[in-house]
MDTraj code that builds the backbone (N, CA, C; nanometers):
import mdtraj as md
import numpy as np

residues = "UNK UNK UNK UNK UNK UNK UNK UNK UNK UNK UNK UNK UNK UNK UNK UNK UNK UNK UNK UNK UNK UNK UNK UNK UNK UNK UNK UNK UNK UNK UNK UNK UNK UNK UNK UNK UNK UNK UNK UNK UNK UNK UNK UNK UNK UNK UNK UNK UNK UNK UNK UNK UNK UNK UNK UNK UNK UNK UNK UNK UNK UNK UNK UNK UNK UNK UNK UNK UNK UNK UNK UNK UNK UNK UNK UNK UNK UNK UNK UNK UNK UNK UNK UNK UNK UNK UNK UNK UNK".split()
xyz = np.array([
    [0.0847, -0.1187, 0.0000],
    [0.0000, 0.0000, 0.0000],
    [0.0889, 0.1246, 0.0000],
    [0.0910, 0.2212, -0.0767],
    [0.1439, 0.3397, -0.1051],
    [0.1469, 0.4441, 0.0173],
    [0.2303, 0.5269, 0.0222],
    [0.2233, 0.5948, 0.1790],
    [0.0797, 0.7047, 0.0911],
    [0.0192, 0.7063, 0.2097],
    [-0.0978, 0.8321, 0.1876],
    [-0.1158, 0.9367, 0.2644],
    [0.0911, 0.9821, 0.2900],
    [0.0464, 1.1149, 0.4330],
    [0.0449, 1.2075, 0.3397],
    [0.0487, 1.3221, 0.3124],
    [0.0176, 1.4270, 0.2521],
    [0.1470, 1.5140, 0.2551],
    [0.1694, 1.5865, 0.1132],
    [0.3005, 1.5927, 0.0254],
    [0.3290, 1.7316, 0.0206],
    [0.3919, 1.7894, 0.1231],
    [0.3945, 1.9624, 0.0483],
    [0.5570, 2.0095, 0.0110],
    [0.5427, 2.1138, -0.1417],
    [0.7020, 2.1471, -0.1996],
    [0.6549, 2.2956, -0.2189],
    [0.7630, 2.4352, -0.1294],
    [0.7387, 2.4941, -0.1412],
    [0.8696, 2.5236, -0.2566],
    [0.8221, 2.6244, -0.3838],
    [0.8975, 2.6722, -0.4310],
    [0.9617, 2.8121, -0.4797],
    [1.0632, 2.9153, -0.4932],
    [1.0510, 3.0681, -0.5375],
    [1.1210, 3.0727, -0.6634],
    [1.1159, 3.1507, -0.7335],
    [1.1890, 3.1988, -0.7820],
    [1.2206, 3.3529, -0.7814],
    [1.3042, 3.4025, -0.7783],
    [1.3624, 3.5135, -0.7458],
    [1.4973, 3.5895, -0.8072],
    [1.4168, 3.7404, -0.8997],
    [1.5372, 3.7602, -0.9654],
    [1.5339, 3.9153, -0.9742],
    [1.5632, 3.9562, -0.8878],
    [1.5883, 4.1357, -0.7909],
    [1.5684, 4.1976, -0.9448],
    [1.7058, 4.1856, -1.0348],
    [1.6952, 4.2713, -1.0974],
    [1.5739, 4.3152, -1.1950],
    [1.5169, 4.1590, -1.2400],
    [1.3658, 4.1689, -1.3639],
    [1.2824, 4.2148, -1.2846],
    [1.2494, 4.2131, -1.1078],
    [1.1495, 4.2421, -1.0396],
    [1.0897, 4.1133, -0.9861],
    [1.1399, 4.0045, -1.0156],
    [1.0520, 3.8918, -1.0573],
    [1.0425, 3.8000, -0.8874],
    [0.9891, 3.7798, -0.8261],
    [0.9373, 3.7287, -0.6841],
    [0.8515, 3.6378, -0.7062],
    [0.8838, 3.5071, -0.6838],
    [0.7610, 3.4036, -0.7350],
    [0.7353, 3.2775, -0.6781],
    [0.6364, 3.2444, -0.5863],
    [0.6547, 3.1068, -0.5439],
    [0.5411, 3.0473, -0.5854],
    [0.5444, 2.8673, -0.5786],
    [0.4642, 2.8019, -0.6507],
    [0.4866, 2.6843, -0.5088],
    [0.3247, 2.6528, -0.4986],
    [0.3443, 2.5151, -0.3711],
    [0.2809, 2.4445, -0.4146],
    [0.2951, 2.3152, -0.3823],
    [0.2394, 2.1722, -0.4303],
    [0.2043, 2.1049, -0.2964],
    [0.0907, 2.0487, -0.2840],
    [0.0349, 1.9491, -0.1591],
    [-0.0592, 1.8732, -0.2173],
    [-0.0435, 1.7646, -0.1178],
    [-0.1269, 1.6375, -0.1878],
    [-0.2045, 1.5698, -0.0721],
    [-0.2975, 1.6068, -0.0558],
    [-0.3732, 1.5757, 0.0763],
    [-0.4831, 1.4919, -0.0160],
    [-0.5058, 1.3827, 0.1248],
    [-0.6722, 1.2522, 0.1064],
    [-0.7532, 1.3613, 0.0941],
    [-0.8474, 1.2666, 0.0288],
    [-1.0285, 1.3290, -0.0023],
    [-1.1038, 1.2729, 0.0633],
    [-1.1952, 1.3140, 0.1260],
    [-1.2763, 1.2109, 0.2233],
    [-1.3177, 1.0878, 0.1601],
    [-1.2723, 1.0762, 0.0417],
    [-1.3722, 0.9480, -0.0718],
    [-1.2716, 0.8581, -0.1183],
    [-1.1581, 0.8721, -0.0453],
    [-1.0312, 0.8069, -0.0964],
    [-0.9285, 0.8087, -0.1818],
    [-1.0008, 0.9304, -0.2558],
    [-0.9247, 0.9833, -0.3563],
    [-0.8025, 1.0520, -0.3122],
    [-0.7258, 1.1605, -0.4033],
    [-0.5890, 1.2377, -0.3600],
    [-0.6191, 1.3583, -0.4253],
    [-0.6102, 1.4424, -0.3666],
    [-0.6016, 1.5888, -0.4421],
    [-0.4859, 1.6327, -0.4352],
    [-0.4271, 1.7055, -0.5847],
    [-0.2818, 1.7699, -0.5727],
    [-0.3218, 1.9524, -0.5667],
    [-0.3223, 2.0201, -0.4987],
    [-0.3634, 2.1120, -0.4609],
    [-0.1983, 2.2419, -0.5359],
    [-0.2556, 2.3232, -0.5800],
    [-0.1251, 2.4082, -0.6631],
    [-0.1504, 2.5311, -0.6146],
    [-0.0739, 2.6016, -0.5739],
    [-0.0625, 2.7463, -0.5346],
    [0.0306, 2.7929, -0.6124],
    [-0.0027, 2.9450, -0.7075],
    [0.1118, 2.9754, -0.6565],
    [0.0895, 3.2047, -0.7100],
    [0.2223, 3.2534, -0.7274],
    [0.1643, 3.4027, -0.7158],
    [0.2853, 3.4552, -0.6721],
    [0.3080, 3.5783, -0.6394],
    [0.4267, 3.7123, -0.6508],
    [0.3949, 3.6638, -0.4727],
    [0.5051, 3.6510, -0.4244],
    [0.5571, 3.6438, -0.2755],
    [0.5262, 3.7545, -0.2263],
    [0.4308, 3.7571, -0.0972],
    [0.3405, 3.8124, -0.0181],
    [0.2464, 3.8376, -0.0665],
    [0.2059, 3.7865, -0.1761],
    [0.0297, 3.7832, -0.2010],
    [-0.0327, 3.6550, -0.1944],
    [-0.1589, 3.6432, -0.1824],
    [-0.2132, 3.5340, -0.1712],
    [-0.2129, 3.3973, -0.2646],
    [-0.1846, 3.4669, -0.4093],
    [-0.1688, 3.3847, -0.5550],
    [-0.3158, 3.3331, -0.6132],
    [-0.3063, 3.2571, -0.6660],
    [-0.3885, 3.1551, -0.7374],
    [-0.4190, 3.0189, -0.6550],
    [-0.5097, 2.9409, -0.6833],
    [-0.5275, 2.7989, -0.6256],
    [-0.5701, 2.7224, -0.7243],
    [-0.5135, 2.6044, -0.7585],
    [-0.6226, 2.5258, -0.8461],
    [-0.6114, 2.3601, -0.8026],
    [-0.7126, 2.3048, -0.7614],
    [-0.6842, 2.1669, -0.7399],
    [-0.7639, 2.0396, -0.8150],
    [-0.6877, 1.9786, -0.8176],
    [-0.7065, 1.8262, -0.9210],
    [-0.7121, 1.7417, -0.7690],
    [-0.7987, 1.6836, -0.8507],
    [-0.8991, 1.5140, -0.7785],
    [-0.7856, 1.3716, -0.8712],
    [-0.7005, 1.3086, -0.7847],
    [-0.7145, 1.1696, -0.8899],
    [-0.7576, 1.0513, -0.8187],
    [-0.7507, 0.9502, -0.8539],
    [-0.8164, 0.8342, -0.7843],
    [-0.6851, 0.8167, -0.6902],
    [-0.6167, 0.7968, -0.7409],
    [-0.5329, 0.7104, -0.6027],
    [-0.4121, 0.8264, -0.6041],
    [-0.3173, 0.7843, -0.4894],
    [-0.2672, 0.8814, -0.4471],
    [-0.0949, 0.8624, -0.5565],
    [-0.0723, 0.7659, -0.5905],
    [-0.0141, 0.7090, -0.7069],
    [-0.0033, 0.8270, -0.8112],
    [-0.1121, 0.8543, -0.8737],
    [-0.1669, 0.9216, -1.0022],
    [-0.1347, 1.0668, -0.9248],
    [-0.1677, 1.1122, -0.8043],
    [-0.1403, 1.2380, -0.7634],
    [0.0162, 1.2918, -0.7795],
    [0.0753, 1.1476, -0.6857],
    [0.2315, 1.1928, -0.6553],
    [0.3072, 1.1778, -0.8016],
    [0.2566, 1.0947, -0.9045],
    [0.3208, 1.0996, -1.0429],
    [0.2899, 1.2565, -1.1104],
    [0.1765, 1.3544, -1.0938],
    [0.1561, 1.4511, -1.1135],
    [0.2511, 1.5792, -1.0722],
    [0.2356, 1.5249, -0.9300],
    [0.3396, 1.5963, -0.8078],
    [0.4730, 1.5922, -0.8856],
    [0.5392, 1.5142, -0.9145],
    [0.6792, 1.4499, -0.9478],
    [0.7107, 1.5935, -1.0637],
    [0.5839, 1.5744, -1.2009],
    [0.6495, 1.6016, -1.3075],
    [0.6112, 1.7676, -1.2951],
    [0.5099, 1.8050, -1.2315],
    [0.4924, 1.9419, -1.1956],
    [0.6670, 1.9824, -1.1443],
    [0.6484, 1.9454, -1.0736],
    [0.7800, 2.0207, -0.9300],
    [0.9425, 1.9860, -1.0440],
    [0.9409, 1.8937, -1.1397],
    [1.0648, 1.9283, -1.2185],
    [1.0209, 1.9744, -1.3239],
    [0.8563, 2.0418, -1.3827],
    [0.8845, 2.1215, -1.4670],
    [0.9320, 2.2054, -1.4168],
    [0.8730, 2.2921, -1.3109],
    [0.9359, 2.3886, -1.2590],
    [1.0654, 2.4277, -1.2314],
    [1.1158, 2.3533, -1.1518],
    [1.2671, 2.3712, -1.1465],
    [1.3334, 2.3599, -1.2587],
    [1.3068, 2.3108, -1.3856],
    [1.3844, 2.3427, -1.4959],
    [1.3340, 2.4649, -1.5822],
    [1.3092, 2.5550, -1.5139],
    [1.2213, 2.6896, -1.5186],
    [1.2664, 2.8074, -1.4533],
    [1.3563, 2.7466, -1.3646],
    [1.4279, 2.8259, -1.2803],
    [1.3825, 2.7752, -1.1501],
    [1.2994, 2.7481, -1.0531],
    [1.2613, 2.7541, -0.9485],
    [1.3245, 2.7154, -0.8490],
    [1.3687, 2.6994, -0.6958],
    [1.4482, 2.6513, -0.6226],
    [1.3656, 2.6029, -0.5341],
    [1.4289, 2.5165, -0.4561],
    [1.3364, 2.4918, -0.2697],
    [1.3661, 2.6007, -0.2313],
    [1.2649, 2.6240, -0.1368],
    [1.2841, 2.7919, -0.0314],
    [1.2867, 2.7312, 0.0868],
    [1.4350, 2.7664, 0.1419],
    [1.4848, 2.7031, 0.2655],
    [1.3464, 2.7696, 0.4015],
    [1.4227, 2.7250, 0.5146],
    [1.3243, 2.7678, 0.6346],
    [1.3365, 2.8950, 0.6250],
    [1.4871, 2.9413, 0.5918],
    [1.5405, 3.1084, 0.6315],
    [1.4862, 3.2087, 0.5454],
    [1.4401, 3.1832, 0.4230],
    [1.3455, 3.2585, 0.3309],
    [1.4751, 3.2718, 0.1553],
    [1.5565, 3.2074, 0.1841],
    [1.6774, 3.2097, 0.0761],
    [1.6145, 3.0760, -0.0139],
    [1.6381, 3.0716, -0.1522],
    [1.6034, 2.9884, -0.2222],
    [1.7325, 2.9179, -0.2520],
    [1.7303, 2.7631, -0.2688],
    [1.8071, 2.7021, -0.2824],
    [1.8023, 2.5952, -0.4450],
    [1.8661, 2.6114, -0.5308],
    [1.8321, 2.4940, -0.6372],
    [1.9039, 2.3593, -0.6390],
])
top = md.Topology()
chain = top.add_chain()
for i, resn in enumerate(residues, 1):
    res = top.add_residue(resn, chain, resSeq=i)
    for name in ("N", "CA", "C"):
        top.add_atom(name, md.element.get_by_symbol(name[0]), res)
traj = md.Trajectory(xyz[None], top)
């Protein structure tokens, strides 16, 4: 059986000089119905952003979603954003 705790990747990108401030988060939390939702945030750092979330059946189909999201991104520029608020790639 697949682990089914729930998956979060925060990400920024950040580039002073274009202006450019940007984070994007990924979580993958149960549905009361057994399903997996991959839940997407994202928006200019200190605003609230966007939300959009996908339903899949199993949590499988979520975290394969999860996977290819989080390295499109990073081959996009994006980094992990440490605890300290510095982005790391």
């Amino acid at each position: 059986m697949p682990n089914k705790q729930a998956a979060t990747l925060h990400l920024r990108r950040v580039h002073a000089e274009a202006n450019m401030h940007r984070f994007y988060m990924l979580t993958i939390q149960p549905t009361l119905f057994g399903e997996a939702s991959l839940i997407r945030n994202w928006g200019r750092i200190g605003a609230s952003g966007q939300m959009m979330v996908q339903t899949f059946d199993s949590h499988t189909e979520a975290l394969a979603a999860f996977n290819h999201i989080s390295t499109r991104k990073k081959r996009r520029g994006y980094g992990s954003a440490a605890p300290d608020g510095r982005t790391s790639t």
